[in-house]
NUFI-822938 format. One record per residue (C-alpha): y, z, x; residue number from 1. Coordinates in nm, 2 decimals, decimal comma, always signed. Each point is the difference from the previous one (the first is absolute). Example, Ala and Ser with C-alpha at 12.3 -4.5 7.8 and 13.67 -1.06 7.14 Angstrom:
% NUFI-822938
{{-0,45 +0,78 +1,23} 1}
{{+0,34 -0,07 +0,14} 2}
//
This chain:
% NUFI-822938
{{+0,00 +0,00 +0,00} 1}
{{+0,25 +0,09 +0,27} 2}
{{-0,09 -0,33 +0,21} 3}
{{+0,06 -0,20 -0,34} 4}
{{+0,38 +0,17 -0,06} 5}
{{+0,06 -0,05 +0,43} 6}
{{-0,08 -0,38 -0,03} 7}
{{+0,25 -0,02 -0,37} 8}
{{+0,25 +0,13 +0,20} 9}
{{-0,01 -0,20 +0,29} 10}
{{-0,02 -0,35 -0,18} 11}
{{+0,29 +0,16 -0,21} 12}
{{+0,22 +0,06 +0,33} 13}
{{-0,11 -0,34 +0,13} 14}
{{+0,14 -0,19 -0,32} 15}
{{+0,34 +0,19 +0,01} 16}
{{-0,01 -0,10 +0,38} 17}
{{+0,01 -0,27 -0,08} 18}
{{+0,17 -0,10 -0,28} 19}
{{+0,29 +0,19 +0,20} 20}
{{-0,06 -0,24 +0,27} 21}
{{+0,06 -0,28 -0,25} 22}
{{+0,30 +0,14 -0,10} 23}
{{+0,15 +0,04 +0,36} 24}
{{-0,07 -0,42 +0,04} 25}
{{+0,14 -0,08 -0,30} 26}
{{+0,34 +0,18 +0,09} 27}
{{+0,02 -0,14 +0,36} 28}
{{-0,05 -0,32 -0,21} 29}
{{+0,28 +0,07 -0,23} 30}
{{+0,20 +0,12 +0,31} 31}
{{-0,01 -0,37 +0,18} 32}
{{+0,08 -0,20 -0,33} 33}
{{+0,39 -0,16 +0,03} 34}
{{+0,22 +0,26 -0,17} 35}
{{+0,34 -0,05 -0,19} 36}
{{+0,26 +0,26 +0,03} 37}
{{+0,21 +0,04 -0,32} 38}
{{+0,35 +0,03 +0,07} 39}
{{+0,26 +0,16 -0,18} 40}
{{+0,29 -0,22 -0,19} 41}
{{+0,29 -0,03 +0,21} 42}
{{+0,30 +0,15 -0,16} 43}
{{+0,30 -0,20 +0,01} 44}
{{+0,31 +0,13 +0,17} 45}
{{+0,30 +0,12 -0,18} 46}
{{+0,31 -0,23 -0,03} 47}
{{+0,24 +0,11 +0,26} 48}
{{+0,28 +0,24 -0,16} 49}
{{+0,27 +0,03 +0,21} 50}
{{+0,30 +0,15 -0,18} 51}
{{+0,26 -0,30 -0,07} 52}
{{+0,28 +0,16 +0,21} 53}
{{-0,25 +0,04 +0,34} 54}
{{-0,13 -0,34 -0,09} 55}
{{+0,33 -0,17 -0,02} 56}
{{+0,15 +0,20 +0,31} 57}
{{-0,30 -0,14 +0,24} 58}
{{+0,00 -0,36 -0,13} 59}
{{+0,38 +0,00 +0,07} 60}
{{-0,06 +0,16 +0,36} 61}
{{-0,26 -0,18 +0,09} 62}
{{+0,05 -0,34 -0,12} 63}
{{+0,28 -0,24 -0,05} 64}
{{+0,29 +0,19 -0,26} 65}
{{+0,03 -0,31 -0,19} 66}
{{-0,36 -0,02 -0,10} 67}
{{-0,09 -0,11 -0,32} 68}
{{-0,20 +0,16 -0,28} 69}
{{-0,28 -0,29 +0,00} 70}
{{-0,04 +0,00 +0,37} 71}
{{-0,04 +0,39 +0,04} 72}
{{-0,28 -0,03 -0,30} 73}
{{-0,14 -0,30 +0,17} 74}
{{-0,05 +0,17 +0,34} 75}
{{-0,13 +0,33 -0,22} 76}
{{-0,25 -0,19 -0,21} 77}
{{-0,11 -0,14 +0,35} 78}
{{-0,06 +0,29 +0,15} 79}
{{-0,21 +0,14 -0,32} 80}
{{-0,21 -0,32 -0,13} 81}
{{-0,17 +0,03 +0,40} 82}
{{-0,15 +0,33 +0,02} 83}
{{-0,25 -0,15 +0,28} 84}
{{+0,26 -0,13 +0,20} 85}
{{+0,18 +0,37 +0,01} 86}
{{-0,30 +0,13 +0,10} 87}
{{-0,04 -0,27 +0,29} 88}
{{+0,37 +0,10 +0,12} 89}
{{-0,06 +0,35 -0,01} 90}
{{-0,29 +0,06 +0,22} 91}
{{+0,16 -0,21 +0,26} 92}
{{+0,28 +0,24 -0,04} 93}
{{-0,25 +0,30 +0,07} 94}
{{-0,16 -0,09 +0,31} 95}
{{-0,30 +0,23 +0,04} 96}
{{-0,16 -0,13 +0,37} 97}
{{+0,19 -0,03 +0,29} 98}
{{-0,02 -0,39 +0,06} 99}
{{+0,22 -0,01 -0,35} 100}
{{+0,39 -0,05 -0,05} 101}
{{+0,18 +0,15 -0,25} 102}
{{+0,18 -0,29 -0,19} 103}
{{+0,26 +0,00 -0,27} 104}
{{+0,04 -0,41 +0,01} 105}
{{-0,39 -0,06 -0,05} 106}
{{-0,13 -0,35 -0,06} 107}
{{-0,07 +0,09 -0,34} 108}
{{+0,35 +0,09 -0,07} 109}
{{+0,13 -0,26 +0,21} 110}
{{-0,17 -0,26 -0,23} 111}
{{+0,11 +0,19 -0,33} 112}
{{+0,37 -0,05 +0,14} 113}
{{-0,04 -0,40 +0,06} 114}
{{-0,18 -0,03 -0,35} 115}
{{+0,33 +0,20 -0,12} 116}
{{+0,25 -0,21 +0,13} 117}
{{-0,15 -0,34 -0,10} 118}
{{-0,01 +0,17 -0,35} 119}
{{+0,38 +0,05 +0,09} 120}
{{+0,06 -0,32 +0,10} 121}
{{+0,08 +0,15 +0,41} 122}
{{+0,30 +0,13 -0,14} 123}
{{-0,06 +0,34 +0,15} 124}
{{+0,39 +0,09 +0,04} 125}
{{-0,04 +0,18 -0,36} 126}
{{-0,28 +0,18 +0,17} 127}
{{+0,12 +0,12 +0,35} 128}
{{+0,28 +0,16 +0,12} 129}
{{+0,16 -0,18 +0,29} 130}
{{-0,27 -0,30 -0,06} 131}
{{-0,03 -0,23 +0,32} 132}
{{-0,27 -0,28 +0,00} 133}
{{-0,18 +0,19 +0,27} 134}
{{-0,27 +0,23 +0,01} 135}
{{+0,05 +0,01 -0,39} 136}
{{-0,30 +0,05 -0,10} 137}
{{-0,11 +0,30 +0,24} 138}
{{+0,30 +0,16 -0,16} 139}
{{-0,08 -0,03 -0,34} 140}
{{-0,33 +0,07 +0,02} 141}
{{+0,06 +0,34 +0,18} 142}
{{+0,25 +0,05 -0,34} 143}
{{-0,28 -0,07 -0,19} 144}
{{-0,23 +0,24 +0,16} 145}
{{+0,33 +0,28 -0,05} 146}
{{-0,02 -0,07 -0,37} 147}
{{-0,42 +0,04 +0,01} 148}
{{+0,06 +0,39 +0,16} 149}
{{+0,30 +0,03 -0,26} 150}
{{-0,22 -0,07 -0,32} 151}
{{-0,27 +0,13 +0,13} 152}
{{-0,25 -0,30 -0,04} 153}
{{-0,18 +0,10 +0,33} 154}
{{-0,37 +0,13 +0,05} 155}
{{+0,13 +0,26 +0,20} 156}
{{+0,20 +0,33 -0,06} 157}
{{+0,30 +0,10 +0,19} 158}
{{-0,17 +0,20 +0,23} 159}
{{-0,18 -0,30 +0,09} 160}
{{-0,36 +0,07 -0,05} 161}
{{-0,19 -0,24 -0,23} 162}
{{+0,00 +0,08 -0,38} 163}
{{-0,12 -0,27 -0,23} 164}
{{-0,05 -0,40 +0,07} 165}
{{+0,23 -0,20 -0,30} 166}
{{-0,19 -0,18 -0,23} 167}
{{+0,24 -0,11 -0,27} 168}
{{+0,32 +0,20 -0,13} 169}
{{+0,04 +0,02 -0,40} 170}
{{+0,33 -0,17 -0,15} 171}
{{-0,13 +0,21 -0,31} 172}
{{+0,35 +0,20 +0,00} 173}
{{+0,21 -0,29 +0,00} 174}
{{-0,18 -0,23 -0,24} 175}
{{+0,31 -0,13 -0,22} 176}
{{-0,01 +0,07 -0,41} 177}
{{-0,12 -0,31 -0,16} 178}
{{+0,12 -0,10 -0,33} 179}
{{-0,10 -0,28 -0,21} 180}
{{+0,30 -0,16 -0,16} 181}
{{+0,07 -0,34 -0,18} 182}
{{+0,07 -0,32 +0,23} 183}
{{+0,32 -0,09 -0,22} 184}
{{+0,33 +0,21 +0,07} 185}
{{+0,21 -0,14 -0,36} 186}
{{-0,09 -0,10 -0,29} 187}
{{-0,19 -0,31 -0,04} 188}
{{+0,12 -0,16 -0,33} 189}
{{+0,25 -0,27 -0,07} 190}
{{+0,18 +0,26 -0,21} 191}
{{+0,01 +0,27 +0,23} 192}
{{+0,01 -0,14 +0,36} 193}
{{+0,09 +0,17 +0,18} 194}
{{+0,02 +0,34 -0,18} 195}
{{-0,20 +0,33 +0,20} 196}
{{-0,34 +0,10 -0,06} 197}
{{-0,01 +0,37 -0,07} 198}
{{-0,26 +0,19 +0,06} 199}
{{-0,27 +0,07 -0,22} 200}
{{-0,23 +0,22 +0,10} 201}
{{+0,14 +0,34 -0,06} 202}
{{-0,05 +0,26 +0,29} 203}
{{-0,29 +0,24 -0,14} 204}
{{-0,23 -0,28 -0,12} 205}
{{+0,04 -0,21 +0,34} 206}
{{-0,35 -0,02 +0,10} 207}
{{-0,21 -0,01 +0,35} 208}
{{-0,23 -0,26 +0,08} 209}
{{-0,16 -0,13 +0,28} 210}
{{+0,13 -0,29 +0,17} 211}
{{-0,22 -0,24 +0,21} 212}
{{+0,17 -0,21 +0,24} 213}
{{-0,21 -0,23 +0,21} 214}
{{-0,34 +0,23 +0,10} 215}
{{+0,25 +0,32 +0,02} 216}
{{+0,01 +0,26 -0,31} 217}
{{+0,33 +0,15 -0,10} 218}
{{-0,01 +0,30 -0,23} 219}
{{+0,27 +0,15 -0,20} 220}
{{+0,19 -0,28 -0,08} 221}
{{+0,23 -0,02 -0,29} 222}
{{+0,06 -0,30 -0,22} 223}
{{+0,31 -0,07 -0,15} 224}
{{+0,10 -0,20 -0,31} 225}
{{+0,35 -0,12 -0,10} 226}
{{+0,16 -0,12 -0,33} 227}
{{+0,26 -0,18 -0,09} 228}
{{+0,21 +0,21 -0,27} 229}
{{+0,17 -0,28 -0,19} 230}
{{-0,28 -0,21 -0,07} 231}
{{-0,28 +0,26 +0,08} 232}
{{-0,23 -0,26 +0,23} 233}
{{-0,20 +0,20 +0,21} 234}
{{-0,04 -0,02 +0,34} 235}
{{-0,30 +0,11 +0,22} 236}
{{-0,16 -0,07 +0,36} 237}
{{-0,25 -0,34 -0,16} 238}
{{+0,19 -0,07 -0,31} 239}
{{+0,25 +0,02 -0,24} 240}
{{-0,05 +0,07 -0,38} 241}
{{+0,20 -0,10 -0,31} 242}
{{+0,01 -0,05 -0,34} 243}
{{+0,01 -0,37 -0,14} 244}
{{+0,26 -0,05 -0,28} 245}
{{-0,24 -0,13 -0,20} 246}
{{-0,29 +0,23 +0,10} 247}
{{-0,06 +0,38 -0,11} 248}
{{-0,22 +0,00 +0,33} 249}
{{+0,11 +0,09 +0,39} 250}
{{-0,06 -0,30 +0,20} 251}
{{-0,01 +0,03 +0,40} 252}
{{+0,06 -0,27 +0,24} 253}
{{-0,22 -0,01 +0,33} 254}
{{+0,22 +0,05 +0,33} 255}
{{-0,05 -0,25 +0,26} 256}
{{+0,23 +0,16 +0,21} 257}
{{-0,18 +0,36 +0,02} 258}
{{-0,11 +0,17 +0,29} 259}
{{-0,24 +0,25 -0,18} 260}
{{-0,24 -0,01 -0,31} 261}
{{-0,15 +0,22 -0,22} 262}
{{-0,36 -0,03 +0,05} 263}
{{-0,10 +0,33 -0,10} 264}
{{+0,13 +0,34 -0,25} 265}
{{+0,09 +0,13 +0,32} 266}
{{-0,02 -0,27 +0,27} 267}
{{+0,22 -0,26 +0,13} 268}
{{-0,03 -0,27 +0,28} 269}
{{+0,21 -0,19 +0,16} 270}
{{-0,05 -0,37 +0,04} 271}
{{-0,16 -0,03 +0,29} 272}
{{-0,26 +0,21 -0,12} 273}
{{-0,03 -0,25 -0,31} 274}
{{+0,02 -0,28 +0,19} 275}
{{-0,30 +0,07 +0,22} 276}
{{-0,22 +0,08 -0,33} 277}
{{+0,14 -0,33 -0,08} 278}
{{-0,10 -0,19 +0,28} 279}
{{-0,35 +0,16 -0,01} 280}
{{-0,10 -0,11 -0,30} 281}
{{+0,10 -0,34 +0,08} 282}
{{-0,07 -0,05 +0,40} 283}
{{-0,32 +0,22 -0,02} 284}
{{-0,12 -0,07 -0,37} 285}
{{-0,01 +0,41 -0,03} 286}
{{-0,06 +0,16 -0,36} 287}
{{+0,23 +0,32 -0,06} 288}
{{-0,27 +0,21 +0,09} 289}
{{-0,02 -0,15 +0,32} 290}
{{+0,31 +0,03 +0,11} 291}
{{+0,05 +0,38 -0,18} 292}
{{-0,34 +0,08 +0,23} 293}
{{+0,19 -0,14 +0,31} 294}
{{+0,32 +0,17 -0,04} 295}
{{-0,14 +0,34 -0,11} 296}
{{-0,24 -0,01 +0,32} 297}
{{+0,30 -0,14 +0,28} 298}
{{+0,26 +0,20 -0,12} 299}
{{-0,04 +0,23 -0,34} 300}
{{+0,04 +0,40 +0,04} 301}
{{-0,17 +0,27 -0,18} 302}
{{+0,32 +0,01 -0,16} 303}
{{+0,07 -0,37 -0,09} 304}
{{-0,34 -0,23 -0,12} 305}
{{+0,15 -0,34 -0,20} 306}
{{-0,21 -0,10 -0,28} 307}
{{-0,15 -0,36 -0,10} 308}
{{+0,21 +0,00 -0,29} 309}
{{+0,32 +0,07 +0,25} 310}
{{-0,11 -0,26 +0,23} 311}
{{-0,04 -0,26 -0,27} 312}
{{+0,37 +0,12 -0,14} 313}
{{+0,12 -0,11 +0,32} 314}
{{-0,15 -0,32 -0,01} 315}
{{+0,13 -0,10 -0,34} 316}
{{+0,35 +0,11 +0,10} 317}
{{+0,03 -0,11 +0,30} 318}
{{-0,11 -0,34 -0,11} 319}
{{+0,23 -0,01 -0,28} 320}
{{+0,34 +0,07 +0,17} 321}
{{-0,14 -0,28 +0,29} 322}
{{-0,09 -0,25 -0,21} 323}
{{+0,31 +0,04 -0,22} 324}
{{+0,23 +0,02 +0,34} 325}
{{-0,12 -0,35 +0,11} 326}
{{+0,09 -0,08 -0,36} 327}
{{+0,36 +0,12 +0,03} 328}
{{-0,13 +0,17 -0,37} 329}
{{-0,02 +0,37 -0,14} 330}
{{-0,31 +0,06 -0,13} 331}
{{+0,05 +0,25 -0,33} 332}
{{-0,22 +0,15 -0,28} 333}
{{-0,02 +0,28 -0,21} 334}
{{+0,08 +0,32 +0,15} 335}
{{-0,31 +0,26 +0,07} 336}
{{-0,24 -0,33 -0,02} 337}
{{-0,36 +0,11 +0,11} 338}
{{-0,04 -0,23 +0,29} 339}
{{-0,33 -0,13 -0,05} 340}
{{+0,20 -0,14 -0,31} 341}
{{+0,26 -0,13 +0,27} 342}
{{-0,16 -0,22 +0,22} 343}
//
């Protein structure tokens, strides 16, 4: 009896032996597979907020007095739309071996300054103080570098040591307030031209929407419409609405001229956007499904997804106001008109 519960135990021992040996192959395994780290997002980096006043006083003692508005944003907007190039500048201006010089006029820079005064047409005396055809581009590039430490749009702190590589700084805080207004500026008819178009909309009821322009997404935008108080036409972004004298219905007249439609409760596009579903369906043969698929996969958020029924709203209109602009006509029809029942 106690020979039979020795062997039990042995060939018990040898089978978690060895199915601990199989376990110990099976990780080394695992371990020489190819491995992918995930990283985490990059977070973009803040706009730069100088106060006005410390702005204003280091643009005027650093560059020309007589500078002007566009070139001071143009050389900004350079600096910030090339977060790879700062980051190129700045490590040459952190040497960290012995056999490397500290430069404020890198190549990088250098080629920044020559891309900036073709853009100005080499009329860098609105730029420089003193400007002489010589050595000009050392110079500015070394204000350029001045204005990278001054906003801050460097890798490194002040102290020097290395903080965080740029990947792409947000223009979040200075995204403009759209609003979505009608093309026309007076009154349209032949008794009113050219009488004002008063606003509409009243303040409490002005709605936000989302605005697509191109592949980028726009929230909080507010449309606007207008009237005209003596003979009450209404005015908005894709139409205008009136009332036939011998009608007891609204009629609305298509805008050729618009830069957004309605394509949605809540949506509006602007042409571009209309235009490519346009050219789609026609280059590419691609069914409204199709094309809402595409655009939903290349550049649609969590927040924004556009519909079939959308897409095929911007293909009706978009076709309309074209064909009707090569027509030198206005395409109208009842107001409200389901659009299936348009086209």
């Amino acid at each position: 009896m106690f020979f039979k519960l020795k062997c039990n135990t042995s060939v018990i021992s040898f089978q978690i032996l060895s199915s601990l040996i199989w376990i110990i192959w099976c990780l080394l395994f695992l371990s020489w597979l190819p491995t992918a780290n995930a990283q985490k997002p990059s977070i973009p980096r803040s706009f730069p907020n100088p106060t006005f006043q410390a702005f204003s006083d280091f643009i005027l003692s650093n560059f020309h007095s007589e500078i002007s508005l566009t070139t001071t944003l143009l050389i900004l907007f350079s600096l910030i739309e090339n977060p790879e190039l700062l980051n190129l500048h700045a490590r040459q201006t952190h040497p960290a071996y012995s056999d490397e010089n500290l430069t404020q006029a890198s190549g990088w820079m250098k080629t920044l300054a020559r891309g900036l005064a073709e853009r100005l047409d080499d009329d860098l005396s609105q730029v420089l103080i003193q400007y002489t055809s010589r050595n000009w581009v050392n110079r500015l590039a070394v204000k350029l570098d001045t204005l990278t430490v001054f906003l801050g749009l460097s890798p490194y702190k002040s102290s020097g040591k290395f903080h965080q590589k740029i990947t792409t700084i947000s223009q979040e805080s200075i995204h403009p307030v759209r609003l979505i207004c009608p093309p026309n500026m007076t009154c349209t008819t032949s008794s009113c031209l050219p009488y004002h178009i008063s606003i509409r909309t009243r303040l409490r009821d002005i709605p936000q929407v989302t605005l697509i322009k191109g592949s980028t997404i726009f929230d909080r935008v507010y449309p606007l419409s207008g009237e005209c108080t003596r003979c009450q036409t209404n005015y908005h972004p894709d139409h205008e609405s009136y009332l036939p004298s011998n009608s007891t219905k609204q009629h609305e007249v298509f805008l050729n001229t618009a830069r957004y439609l309605k394509i949605g409760a809540s949506l509006w596009v602007d042409r571009i956007f209309s235009n490519a579903v346009l050219s789609a369906m026609y280059n590419f043969h691609a069914s409204a499904s199709a094309y809402t698929q595409f655009w939903n996969n290349s550049f649609g958020t969590s927040s924004c997804q556009v519909t079939r029924r959308q897409i095929w709203q911007a293909f009706v209109q978009e076709s309309i106001c074209s064909v009707a602009d090569m027509s030198n006509l206005d395409f109208e029809a009842a107001e409200n008109l389901a659009i299936d029942n348009v086209c």
